[in-house]
C-alpha positions as semicolon CSV with decimal commas, in nm:
position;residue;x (nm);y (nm);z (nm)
1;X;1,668;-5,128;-6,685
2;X;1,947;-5,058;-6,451
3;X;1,981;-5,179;-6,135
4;X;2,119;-5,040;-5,782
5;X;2,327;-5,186;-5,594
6;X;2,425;-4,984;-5,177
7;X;2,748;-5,073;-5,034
8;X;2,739;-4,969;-4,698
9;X;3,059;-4,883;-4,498
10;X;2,878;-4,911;-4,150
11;X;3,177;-4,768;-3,933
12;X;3,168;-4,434;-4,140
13;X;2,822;-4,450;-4,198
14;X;2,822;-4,404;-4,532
15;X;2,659;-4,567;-4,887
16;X;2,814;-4,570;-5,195
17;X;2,664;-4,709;-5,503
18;X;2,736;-4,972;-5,790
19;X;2,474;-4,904;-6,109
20;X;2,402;-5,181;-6,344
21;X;2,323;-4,978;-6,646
22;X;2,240;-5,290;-6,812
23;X;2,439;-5,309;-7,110
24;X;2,757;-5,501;-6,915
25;X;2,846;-5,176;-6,796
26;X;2,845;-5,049;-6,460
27;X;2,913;-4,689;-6,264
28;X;3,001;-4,637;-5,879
29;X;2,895;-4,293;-5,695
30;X;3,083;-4,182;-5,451
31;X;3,325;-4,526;-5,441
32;X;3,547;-4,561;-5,058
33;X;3,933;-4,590;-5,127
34;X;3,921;-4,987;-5,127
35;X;3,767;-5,093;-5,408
36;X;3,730;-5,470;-5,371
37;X;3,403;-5,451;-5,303
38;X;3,258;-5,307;-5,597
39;X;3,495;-5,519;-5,823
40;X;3,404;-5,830;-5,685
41;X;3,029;-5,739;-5,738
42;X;3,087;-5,632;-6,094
43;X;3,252;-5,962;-6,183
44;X;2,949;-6,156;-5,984
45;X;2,773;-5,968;-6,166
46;X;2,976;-5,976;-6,514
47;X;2,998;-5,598;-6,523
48;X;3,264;-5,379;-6,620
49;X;3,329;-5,069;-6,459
50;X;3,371;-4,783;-6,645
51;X;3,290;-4,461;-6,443
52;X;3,345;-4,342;-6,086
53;X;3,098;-4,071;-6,005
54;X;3,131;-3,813;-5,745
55;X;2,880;-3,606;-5,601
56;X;3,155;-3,381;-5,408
57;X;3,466;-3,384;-5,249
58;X;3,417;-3,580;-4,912
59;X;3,606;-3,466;-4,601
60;X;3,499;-3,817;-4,410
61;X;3,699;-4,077;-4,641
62;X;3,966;-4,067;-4,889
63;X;3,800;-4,133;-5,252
64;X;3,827;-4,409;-5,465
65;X;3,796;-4,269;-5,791
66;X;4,109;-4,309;-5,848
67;X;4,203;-4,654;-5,772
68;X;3,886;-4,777;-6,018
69;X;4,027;-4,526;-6,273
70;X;4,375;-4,716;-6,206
71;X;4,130;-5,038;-6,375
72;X;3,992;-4,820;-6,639
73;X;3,716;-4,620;-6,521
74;X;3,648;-4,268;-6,607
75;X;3,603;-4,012;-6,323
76;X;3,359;-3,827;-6,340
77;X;3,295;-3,489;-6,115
78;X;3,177;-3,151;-6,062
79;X;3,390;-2,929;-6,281
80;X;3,368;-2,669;-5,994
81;X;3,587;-2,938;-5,756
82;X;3,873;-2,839;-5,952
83;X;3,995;-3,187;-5,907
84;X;4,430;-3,213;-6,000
85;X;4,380;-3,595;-6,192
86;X;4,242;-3,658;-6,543
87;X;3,837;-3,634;-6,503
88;X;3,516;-3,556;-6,685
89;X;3,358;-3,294;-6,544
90;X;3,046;-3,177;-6,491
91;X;2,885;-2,828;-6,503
92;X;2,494;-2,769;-6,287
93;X;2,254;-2,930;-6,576
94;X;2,468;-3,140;-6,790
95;X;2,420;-3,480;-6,878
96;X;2,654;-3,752;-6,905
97;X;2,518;-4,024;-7,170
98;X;2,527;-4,379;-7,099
99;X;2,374;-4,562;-7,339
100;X;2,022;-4,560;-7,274
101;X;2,039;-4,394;-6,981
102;X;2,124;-4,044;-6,878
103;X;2,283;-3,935;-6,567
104;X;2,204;-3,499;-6,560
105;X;2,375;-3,293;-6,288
106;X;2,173;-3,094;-6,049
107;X;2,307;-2,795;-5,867
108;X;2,331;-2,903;-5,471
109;X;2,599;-2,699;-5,286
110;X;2,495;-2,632;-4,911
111;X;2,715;-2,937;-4,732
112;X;3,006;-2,851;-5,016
113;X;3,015;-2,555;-5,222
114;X;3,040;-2,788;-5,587
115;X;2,834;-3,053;-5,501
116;X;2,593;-3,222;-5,754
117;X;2,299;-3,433;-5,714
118;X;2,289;-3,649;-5,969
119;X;1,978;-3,772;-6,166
120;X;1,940;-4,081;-6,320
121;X;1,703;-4,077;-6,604
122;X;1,596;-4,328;-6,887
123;X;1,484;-4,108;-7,164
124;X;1,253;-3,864;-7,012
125;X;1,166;-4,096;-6,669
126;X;1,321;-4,008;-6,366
127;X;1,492;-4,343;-6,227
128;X;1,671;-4,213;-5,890
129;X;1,830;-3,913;-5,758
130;X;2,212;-3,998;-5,557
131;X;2,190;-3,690;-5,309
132;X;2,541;-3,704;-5,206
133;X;2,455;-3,498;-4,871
134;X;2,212;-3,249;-5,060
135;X;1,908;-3,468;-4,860
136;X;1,926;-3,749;-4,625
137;X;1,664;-3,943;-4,448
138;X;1,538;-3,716;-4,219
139;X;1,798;-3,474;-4,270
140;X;2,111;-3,281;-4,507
141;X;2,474;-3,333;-4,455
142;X;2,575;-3,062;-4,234
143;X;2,719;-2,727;-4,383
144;X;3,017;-2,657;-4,125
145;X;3,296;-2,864;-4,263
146;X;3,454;-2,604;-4,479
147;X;3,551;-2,311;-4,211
148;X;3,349;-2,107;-4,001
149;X;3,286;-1,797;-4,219
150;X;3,181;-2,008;-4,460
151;X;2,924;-2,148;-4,244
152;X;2,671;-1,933;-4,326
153;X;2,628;-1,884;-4,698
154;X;2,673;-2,276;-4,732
155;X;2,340;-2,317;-4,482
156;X;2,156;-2,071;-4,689
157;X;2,251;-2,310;-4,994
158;X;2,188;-2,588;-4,844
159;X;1,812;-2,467;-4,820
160;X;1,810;-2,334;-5,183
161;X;1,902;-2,679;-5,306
162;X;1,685;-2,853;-5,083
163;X;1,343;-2,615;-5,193
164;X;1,514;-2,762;-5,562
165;X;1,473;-3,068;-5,516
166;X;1,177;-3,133;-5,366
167;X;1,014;-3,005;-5,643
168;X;1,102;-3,363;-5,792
169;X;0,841;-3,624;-5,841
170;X;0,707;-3,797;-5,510
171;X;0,797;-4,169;-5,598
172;X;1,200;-4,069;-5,669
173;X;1,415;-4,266;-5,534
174;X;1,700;-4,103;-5,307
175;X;2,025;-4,236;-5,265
176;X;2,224;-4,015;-5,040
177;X;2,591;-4,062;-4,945
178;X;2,613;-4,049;-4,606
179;X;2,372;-4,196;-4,336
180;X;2,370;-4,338;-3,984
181;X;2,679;-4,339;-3,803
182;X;2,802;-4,083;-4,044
183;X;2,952;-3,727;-3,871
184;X;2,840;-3,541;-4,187
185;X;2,457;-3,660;-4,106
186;X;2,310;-3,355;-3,928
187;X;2,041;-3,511;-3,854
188;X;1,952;-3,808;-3,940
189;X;1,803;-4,223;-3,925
190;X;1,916;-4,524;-3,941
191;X;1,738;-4,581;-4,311
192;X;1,995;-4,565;-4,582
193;X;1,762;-4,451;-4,887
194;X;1,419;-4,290;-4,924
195;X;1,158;-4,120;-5,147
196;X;1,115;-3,762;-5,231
197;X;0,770;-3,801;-5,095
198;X;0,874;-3,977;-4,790
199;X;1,156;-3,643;-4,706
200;X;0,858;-3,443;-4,789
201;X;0,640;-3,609;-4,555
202;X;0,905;-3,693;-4,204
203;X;1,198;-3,489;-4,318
204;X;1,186;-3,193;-4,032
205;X;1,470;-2,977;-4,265
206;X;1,276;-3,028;-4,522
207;X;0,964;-2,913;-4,302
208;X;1,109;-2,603;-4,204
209;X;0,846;-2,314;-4,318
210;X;1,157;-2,059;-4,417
211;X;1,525;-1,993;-4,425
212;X;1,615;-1,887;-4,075
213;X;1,441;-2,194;-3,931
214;X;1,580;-2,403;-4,146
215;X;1,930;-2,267;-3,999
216;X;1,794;-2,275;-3,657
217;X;1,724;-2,670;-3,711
218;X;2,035;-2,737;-3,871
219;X;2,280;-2,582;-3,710
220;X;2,191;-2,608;-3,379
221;X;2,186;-3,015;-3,410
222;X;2,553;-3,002;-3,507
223;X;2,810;-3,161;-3,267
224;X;3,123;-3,208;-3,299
225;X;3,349;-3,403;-3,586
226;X;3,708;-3,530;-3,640
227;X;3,986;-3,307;-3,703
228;X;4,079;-3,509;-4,040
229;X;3,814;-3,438;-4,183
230;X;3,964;-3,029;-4,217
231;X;4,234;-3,225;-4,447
232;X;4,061;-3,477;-4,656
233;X;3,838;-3,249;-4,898
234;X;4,205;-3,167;-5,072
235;X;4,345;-3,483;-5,057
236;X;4,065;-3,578;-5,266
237;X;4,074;-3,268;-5,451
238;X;4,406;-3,335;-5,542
239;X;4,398;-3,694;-5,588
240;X;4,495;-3,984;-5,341
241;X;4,783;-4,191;-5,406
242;X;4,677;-4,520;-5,607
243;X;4,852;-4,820;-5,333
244;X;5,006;-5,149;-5,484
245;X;4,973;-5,482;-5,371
246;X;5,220;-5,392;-5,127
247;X;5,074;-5,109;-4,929
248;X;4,787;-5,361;-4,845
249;X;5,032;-5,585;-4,601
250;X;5,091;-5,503;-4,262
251;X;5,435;-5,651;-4,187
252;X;5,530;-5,861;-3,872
253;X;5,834;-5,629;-3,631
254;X;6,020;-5,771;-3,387
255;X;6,053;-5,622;-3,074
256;X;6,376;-5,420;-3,035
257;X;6,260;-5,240;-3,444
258;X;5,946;-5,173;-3,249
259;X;6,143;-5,008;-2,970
260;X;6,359;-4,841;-3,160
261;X;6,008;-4,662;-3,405
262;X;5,885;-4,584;-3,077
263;X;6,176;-4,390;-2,943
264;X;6,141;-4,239;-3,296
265;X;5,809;-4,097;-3,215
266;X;5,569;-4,418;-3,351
267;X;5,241;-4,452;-3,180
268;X;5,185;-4,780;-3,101
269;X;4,803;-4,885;-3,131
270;X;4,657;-5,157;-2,908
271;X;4,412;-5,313;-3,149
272;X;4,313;-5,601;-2,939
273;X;3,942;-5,617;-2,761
274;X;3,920;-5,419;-2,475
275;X;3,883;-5,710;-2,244
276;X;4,227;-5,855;-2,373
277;X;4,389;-5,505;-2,335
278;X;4,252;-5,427;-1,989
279;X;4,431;-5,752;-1,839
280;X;4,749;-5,685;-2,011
281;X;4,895;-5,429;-2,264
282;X;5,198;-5,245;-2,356
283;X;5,269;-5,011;-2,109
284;X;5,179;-4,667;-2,269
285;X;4,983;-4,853;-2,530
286;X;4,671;-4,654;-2,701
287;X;4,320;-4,898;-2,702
288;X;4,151;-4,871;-2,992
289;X;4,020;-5,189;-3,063
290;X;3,952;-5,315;-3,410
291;X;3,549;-5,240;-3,542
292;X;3,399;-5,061;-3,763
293;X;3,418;-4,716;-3,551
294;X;3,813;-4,824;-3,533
295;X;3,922;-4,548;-3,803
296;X;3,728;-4,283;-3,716
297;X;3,867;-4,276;-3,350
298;X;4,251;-4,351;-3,527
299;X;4,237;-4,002;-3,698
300;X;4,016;-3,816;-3,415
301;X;4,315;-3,935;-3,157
302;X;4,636;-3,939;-3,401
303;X;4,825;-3,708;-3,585
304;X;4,819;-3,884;-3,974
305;X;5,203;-3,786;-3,989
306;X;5,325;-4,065;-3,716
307;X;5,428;-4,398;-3,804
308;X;5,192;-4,637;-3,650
309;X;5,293;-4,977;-3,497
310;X;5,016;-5,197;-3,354
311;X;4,931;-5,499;-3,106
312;X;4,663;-5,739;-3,267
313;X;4,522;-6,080;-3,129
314;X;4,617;-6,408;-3,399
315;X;4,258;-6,397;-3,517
316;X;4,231;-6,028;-3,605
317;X;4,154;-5,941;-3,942
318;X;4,460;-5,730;-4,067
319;X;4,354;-5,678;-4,414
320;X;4,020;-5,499;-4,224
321;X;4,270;-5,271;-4,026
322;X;4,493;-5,157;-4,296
323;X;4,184;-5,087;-4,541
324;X;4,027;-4,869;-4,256
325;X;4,353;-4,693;-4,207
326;X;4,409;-4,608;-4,567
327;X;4,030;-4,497;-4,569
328;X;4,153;-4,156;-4,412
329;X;4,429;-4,167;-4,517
330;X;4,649;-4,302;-4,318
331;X;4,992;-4,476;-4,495
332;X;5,217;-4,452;-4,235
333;X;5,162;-4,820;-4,162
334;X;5,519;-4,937;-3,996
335;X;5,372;-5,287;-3,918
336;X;5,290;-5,509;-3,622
337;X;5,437;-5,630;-3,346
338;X;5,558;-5,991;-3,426
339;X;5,452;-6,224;-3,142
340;X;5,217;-6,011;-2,960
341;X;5,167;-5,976;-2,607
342;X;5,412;-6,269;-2,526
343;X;5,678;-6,096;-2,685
344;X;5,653;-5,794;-2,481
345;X;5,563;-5,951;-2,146
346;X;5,800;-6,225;-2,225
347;X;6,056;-5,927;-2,251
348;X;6,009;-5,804;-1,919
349;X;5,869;-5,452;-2,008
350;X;5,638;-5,260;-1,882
351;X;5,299;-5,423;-1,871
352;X;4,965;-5,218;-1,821
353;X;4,653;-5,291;-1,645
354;X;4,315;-5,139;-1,589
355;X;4,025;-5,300;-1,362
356;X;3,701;-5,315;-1,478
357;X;3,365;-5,269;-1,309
358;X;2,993;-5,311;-1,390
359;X;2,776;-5,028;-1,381
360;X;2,610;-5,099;-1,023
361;X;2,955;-5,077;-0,903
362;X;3,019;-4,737;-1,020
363;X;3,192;-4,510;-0,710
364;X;3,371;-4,205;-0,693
365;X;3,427;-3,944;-0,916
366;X;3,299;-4,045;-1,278
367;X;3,426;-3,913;-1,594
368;X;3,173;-3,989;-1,936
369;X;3,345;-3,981;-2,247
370;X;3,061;-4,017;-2,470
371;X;2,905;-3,716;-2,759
372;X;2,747;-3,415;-2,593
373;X;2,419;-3,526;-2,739
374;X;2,450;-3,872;-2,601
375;X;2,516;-3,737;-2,214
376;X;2,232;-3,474;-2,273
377;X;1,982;-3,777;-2,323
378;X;2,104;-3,863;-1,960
379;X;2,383;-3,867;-1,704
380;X;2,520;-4,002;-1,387
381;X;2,457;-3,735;-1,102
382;X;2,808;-3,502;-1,077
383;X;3,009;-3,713;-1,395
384;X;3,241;-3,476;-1,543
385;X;3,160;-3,553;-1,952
386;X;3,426;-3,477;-2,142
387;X;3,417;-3,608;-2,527
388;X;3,644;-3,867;-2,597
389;X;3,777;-3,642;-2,904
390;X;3,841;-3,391;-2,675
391;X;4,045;-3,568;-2,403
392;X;4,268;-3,649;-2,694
393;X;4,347;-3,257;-2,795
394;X;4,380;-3,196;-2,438
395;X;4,701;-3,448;-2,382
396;X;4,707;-3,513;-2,014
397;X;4,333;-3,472;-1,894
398;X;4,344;-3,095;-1,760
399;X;4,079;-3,005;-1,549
400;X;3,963;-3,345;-1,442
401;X;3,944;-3,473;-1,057
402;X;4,249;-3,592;-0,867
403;X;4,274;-3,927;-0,727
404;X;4,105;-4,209;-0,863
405;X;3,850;-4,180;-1,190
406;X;3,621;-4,429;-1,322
407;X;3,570;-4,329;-1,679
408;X;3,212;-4,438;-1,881
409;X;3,087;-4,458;-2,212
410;X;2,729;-4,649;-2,370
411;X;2,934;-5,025;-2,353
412;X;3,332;-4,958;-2,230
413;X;3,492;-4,942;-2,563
414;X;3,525;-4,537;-2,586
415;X;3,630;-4,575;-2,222
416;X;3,889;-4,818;-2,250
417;X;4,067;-4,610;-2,516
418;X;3,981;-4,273;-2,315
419;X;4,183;-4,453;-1,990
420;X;4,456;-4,527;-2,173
421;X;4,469;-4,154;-2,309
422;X;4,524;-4,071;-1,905
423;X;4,743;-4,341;-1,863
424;X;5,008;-4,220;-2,138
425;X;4,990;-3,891;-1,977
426;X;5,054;-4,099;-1,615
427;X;4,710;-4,099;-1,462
428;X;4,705;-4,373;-1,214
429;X;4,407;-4,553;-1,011
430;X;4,184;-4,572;-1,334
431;X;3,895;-4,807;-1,380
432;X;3,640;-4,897;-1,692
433;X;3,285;-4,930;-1,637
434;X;3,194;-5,233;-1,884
435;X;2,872;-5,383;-2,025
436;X;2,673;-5,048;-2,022
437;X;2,629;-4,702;-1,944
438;X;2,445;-4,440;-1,761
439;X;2,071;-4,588;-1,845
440;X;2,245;-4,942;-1,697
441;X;2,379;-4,798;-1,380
442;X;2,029;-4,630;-1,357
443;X;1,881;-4,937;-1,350
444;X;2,100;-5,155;-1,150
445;X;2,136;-4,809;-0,863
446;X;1,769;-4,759;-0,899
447;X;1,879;-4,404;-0,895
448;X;1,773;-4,150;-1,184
449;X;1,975;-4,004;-1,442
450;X;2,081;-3,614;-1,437
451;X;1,988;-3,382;-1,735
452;X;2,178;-3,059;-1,829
């Protein structure tokens, strides 16, 4: 009887599975780049891995495939990816036989043109169905990642496949790709799997009584996404790099090679919390502190060709930052700066500093750098929102008030790393609101929100 195993990558927002087929051998659908985490469940485990599956070419994280293939495994795909490494693949309706079990391919395309849903049976009996982004819980992956003209006939898909597949048995279990958190959901929950016959129930896509609403529903719940995500799907297609041991180390700089990579055009990343970084960082310094969320806002707000550098705190978990970087792709690792802080204050340069207030102390012209949806659930009277994405593309803040800012998010993080965006571009008289958001100030102002 096999046995499923979710490994959830909670700052993407996205699931990948390890299968116990039950014979000592093991598969992984839709595996992330690093893949420690499904070898060191196979070995608890005393599996062996010997396929990585893919249900399409992502555009959110650089595949895996690969790197288990490096250990042995066979990839496995949709023929119709066209993918440029040695692969199995897979045409709409044929199986792939593993032992007992049978994994058949089911046509999908709507949030990718070749994607598969894949269906694992044992003889006859439906076991589970990985959706990729075919269905979610309470939604599809969206259909807009591709290009614009393509937009259209992918939606249309996406509602063929979905009509397909809910034709399957009630009990099914789904186990979609992507899930909260995730910039492909469109929408979705924060569950991570579901039943055919729970989507049928809740799922309001799946609700939709025809075509054009179905494309009312979905696309008009789409906001906005990273640019590296237009670059990823052909990475993947044409196969990541496989990294050594030594692209996993983040080496210590000293100071005047860290000068001389950022007269060279490195970025250098303030990894640090934002509490740390608002009493003290490198002058010109970008804040993006170190979390789960940390990659995704590392390729919304950098270009993947500079060299990075980066400040971290002694305790930070540099293993954590370089697998997150090399998630999307990002190699251009040039190392840390060796000593920190001290060694740059100690140097006498330039030292940055931004004050922080609490919500109730909010005055002055506000600027929220949260999602569109997020500051249509509720604003500060007269805030100028702005996405935090989209103060990035525009380098320098056009458009916003003169004179002081306080800039807001939901809890100061976005914020921090939005102020120092204005800073580089030499904004002065900047402030962080810290330990909440609009709903806070709300409640510590007594004052109501605005809606659009």
């Amino acid at each position: 009887m096999a046995a499923i195993h979710p490994l959830v990558d909670e700052g993407l927002g996205n699931s990948s599975y390890l299968v116990d087929l039950g014979d000592g051998r093991a598969l992984v659908v839709d595996p992330v780049r690093d893949p420690g985490g499904y070898l060191e469940l196979a070995e608890r485990r005393r599996l062996r891995v010997t396929h990585a599956v893919e249900t399409h070419l992502h555009a959110d994280f650089v595949s895996g495939s690969r790197e288990l293939a490096a250990g042995g495994a066979k990839v496995v795909a949709a023929r119709a990816a066209g993918l440029g490494f040695p692969h199995q693949g897979l045409d709409v309706e044929e199986e792939l036989e593993l032992g007992g079990l049978t994994l058949r391919a089911l046509a999908a395309p709507g949030h990718t043109p070749e994607q598969l849903a894949l269906l694992l049976l044992d003889g006859a009996r439906p076991l589970a169905l990985f959706s990729g982004g075919a269905l979610l819980v309470g939604g599809v992956a969206r259909t807009d990642l591709i290009s614009p003209d393509q937009t259209g006939p992918l939606t249309r898909a996406a509602w063929r496949s979905l009509q397909r597949l809910r034709a399957l048995p009630d009990e099914l279990a789904v186990y979609p790709t992507h899930g909260a958190g995730s910039f492909c959901t469109a929408p979705g929950n924060a569950e991570r799997t579901t039943t055919i016959g729970a989507e049928r129930a809740h799922n309001p896509l799946l609700a939709a009584p025809d075509e054009e609403s179905f494309a009312q529903r979905l696309l008009g719940g789409l906001g906005s996404f990273p640019p590296y995500f237009l670059r990823l799907r052909e990475v993947n297609r044409r196969g990541p790099r496989v990294l050594g041991a030594g692209d996993r180390a983040l080496p210590a700089l000293p100071l005047e090679r860290v000068r001389r990579l950022q007269e060279d055009g490195a970025v250098l990343v303030d990894a640090r919390p934002v509490d740390v970084f608002a009493a003290g960082h490198p002058a010109g310094a970008l804040s993006i502190a170190l979390r789960p969320a940390f990659a995704t806002w590392l390729g919304w707000l950098v270009e993947d060709d500079r060299p990075l550098l980066f400040v971290l705190a002694p305790g930070q978990d540099r293993a954590e930052l370089v697998r997150q970087c090399h998630g999307i792709g990002y190699e251009r690792l040039a190392g840390e700066l060796a000593g920190g802080m001290a060694a740059w204050s100690g140097a006498g340069l330039p030292v940055g500093r931004f004050e922080r207030v609490a919500p109730g102390e909010v005055a002055g012209p506000v600027l929220d750098v949260r999602q569109a949806s997020e500051v249509e659930a509720g604003h500060l009277p007269g805030a100028v929102a702005v996405e935090l994405g989209a103060l990035g593309l525009q380098r320098g803040g056009e458009g916003l008030p003169a004179g002081p800012l306080t800039v807001m998010c939901s809890r100061g993080v976005r914020a921090m790393t939005a102020a120092s965006l204005l800073a580089r571009a030499g904004r002065r008289d900047l402030r962080v609101v810290v330990g909440g958001g609009a709903p806070e100030w709300s409640a510590a102002t007594g004052r109501p929100l605005a809606h659009p």
